[in-house]
C-alpha positions as CSV (number, residue, x, y, z in Angstrom):
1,X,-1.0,6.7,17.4
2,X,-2.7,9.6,16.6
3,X,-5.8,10.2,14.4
4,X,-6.8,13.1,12.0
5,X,-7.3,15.8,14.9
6,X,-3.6,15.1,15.8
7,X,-1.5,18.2,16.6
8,X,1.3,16.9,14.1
9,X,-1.1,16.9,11.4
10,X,-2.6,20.5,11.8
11,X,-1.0,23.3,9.6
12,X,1.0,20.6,7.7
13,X,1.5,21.7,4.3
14,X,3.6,18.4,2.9
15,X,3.0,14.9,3.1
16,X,4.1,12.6,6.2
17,X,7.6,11.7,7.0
18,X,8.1,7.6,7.4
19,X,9.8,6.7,10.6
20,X,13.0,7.0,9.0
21,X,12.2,11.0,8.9
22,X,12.4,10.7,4.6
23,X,9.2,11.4,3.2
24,X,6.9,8.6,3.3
25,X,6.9,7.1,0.0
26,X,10.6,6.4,0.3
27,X,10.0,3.0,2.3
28,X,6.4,2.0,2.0
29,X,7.1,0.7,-1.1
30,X,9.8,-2.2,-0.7
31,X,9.4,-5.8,0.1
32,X,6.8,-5.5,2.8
33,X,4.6,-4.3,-0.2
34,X,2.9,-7.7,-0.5
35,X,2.7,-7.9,3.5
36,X,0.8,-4.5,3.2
37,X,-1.5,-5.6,0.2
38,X,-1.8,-9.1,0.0
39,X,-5.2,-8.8,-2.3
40,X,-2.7,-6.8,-5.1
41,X,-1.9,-9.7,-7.3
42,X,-1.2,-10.8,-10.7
43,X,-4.4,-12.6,-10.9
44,X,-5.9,-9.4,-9.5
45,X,-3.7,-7.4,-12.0
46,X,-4.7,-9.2,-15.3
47,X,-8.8,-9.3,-14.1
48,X,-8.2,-5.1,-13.8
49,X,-6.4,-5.3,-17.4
50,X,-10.1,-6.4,-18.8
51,X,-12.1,-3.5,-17.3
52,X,-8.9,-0.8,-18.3
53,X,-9.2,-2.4,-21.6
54,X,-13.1,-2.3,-22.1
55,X,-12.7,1.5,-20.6
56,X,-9.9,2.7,-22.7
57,X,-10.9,1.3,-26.4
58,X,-7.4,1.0,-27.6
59,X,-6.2,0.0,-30.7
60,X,-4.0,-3.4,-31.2
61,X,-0.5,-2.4,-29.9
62,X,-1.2,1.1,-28.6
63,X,1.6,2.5,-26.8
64,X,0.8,2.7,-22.8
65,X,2.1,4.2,-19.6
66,X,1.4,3.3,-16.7
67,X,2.7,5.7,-13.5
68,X,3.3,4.1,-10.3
69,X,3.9,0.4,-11.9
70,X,4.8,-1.0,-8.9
71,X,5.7,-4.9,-9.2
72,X,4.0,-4.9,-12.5
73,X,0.7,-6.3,-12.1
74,X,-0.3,-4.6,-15.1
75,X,2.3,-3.9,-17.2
76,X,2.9,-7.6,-17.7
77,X,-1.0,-8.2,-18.5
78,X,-0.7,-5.8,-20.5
79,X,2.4,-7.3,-22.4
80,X,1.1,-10.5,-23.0
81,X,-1.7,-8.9,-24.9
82,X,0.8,-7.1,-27.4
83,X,0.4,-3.5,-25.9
84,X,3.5,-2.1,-26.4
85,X,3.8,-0.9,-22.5
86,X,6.3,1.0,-20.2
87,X,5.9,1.0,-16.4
88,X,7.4,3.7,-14.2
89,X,8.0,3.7,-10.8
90,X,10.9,4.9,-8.0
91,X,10.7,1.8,-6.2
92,X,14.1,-0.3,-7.0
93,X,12.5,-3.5,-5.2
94,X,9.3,-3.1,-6.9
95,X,10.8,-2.5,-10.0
96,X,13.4,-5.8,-9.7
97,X,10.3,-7.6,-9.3
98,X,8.3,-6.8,-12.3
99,X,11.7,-7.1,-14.3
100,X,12.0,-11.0,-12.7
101,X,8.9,-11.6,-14.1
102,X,9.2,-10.4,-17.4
103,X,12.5,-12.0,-18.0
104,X,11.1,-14.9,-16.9
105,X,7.9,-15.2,-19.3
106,X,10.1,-13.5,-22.3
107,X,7.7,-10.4,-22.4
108,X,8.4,-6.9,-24.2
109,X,8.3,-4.5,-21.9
110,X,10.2,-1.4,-21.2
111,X,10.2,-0.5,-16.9
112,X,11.7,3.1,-15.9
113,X,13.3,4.0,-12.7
114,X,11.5,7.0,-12.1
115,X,10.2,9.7,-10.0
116,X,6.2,10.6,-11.7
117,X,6.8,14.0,-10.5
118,X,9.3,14.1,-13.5
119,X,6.6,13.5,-16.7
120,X,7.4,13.4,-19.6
121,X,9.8,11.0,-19.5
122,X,12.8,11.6,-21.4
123,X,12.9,9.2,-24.8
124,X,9.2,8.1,-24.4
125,X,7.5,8.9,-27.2
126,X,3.9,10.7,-26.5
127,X,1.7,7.3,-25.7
128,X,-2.2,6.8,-26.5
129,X,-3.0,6.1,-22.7
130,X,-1.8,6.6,-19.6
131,X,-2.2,4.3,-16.2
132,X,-2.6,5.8,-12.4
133,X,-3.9,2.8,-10.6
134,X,-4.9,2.3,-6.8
135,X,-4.8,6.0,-5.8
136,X,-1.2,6.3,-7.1
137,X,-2.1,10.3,-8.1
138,X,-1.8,12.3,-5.0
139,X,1.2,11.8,-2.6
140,X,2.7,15.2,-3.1
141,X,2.3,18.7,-2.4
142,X,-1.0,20.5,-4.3
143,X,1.7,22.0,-6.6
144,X,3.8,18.9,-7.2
145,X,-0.2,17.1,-8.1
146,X,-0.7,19.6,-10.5
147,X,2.8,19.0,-11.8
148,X,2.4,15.3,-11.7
149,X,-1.5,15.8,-13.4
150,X,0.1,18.1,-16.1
151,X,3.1,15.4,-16.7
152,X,0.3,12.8,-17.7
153,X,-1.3,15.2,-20.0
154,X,1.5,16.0,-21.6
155,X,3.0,11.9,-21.9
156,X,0.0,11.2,-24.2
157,X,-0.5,11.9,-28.2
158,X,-3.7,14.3,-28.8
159,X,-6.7,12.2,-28.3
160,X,-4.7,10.0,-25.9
161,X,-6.6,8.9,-22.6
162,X,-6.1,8.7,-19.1
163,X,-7.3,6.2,-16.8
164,X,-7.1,7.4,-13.1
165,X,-7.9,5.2,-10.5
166,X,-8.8,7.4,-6.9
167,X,-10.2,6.5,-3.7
168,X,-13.9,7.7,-3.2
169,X,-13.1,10.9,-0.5
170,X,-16.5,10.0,1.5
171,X,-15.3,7.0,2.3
172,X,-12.0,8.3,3.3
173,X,-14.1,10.8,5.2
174,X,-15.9,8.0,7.2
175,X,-12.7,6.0,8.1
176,X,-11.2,8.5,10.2
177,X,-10.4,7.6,13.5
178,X,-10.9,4.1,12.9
179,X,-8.7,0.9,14.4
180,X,-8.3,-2.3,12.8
181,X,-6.3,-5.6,12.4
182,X,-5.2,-8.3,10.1
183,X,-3.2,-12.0,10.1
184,X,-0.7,-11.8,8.0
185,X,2.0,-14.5,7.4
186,X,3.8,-15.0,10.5
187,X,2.0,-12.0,11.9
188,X,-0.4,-9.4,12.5
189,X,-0.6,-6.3,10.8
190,X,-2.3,-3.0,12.7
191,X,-3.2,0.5,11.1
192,X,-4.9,2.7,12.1
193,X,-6.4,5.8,9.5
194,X,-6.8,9.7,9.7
195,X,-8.6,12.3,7.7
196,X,-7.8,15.9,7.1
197,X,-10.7,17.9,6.5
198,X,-8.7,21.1,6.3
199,X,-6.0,19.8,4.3
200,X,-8.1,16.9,2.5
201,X,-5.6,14.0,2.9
202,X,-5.8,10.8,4.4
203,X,-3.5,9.1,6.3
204,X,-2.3,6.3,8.2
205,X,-0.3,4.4,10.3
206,X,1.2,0.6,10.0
207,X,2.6,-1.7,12.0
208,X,3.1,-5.1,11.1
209,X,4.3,-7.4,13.1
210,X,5.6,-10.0,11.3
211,X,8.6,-13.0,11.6
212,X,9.4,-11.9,15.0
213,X,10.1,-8.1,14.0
214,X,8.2,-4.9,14.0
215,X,8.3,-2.6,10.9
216,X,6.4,0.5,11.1
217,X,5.1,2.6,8.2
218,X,2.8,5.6,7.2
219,X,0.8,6.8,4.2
220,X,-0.4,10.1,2.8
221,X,-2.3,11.3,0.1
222,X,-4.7,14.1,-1.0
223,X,-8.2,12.8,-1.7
224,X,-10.2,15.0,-4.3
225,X,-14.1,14.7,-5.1
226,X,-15.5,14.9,-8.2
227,X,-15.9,18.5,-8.7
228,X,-11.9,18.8,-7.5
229,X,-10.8,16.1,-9.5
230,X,-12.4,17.8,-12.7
231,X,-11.0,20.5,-12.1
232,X,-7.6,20.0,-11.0
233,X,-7.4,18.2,-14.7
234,X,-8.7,21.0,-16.4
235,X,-5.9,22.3,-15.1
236,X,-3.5,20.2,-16.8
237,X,-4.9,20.1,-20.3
238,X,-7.5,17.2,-20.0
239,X,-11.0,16.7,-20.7
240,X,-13.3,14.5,-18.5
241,X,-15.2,12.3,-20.3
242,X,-16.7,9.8,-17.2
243,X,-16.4,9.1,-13.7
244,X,-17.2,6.2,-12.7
245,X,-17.7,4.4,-9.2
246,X,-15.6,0.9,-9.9
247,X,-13.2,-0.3,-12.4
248,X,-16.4,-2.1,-14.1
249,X,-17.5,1.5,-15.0
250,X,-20.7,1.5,-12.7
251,X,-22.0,4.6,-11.8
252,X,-20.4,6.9,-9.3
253,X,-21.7,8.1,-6.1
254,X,-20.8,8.9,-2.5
255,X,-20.8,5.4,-1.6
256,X,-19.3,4.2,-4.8
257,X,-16.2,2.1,-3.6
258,X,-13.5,4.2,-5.9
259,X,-13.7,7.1,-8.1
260,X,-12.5,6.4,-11.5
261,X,-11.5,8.9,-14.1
262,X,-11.8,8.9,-17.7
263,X,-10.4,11.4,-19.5
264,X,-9.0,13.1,-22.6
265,X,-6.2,15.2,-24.4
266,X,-7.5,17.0,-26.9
């Protein structure tokens, strides 16, 4: 499997391909999701709500979006605290799943079928925040980001905020090249992970071996630091107002675990 230095991976302009030879995005998120991330959930979800929450000062029942939804881990948390909340995402079995689980604990909560790269949403009225969680922001070409970045921006009300949740780049940086493994339920899973310096994307490779069959994946996403991230959302209309290096808001640095973005339309 290759690494960063790969020859497929020099001069490439657009994100991976999946095995399949669709882009990438179009099968990593089905119903090996909770194979891939077993730490993602709704516990993990509602604890995540508290910090967003303490972040994003929002008054009782503010209207919030949050891109890349997934199964819902935070749209429902966010529910059941009388947010009124929609959740977009393109994944159908993601989407069925967070839609099981709001029937079945009676919440209000509206879930699009979506593609991000097509913000604003048609019939959503401008919100007061807006959610990218778990390095959801960055999949696509540097002109479909800025399209996806300028979306956001233009989903919320003025004064509306954005709470963008990245990886930290130097740590992307210093996991290139490396191998690992993981049990998994009837399984194993293997990856190993890349980073472009010339294109600034990391990437990597799956396998997980699991109930007797082997499913292979890939990722791929643009990794910005702070000075890029600023002002890429510039860019789109936004004011920073705070970086931070965790959900928690501690400070950020280069060995900050994420690099979380506050920011503001004004």
């Amino acid at each position: 499997m290759p690494g960063a230095a790969a020859p497929e991976a020099r001069g490439r302009r657009e994100p991976l391909a999946g095995p399949d030879g669709k882009p990438w995005w179009e099968s990593y998120f089905g119903p090996d999701y909770p194979l891939l991330y077993p730490e993602k959930t709704r516990e993990s979800g509602e604890a995540e709500v508290r910090s967003i929450l303490a972040a994003l000062a929002l008054r009782p029942a503010a209207r919030i979006l949050d891109v890349g939804c997934g199964a819902g881990r935070h749209v429902l948390a966010l529910a059941k605290q009388g947010y009124r909340v929609t959740g977009l995402d393109r994944s159908p079995e993601l989407l069925a799943s967070a839609a099981s689980a709001r029937e079945a604990e009676g919440l209000s909560l509206e879930l699009r079928l979506a593609d991000m790269r097509s913000l604003p949403l048609e019939n959503l009225e401008p919100v007061d925040a807006v959610l990218s969680m778990f390095t959801s922001f960055g999949y696509f070409s540097e002109a479909e980001n800025e399209q996806v970045a300028r979306g956001m921006a233009a989903s919320l009300v003025p004064g509306g905020r954005l709470f963008l949740d990245l990886n930290n780049r130097e740590l992307l940086q210093e996991a290139n090249g490396t191998r690992t493994w993981a049990a998994r339920p009837g399984g194993y899973l293997l990856d190993e992970f890349g980073y472009d310096t010339d294109l600034r994307r990391f990437h990597g490779r799956r396998i997980l071996l699991a109930d007797g069959r082997e499913r292979r994946y890939v990722f791929d996403h643009r990794a910005w630091s702070e000075q890029e991230i600023r002002g890429l959302l510039k860019k789109a209309g936004l004011r920073v107002l705070a970086v931070y290096g965790t959900l928690e808001r501690t400070p950020f640095n280069l060995r900050a675990p994420r690099m979380v973005v506050l920011a503001e339309k004004p």
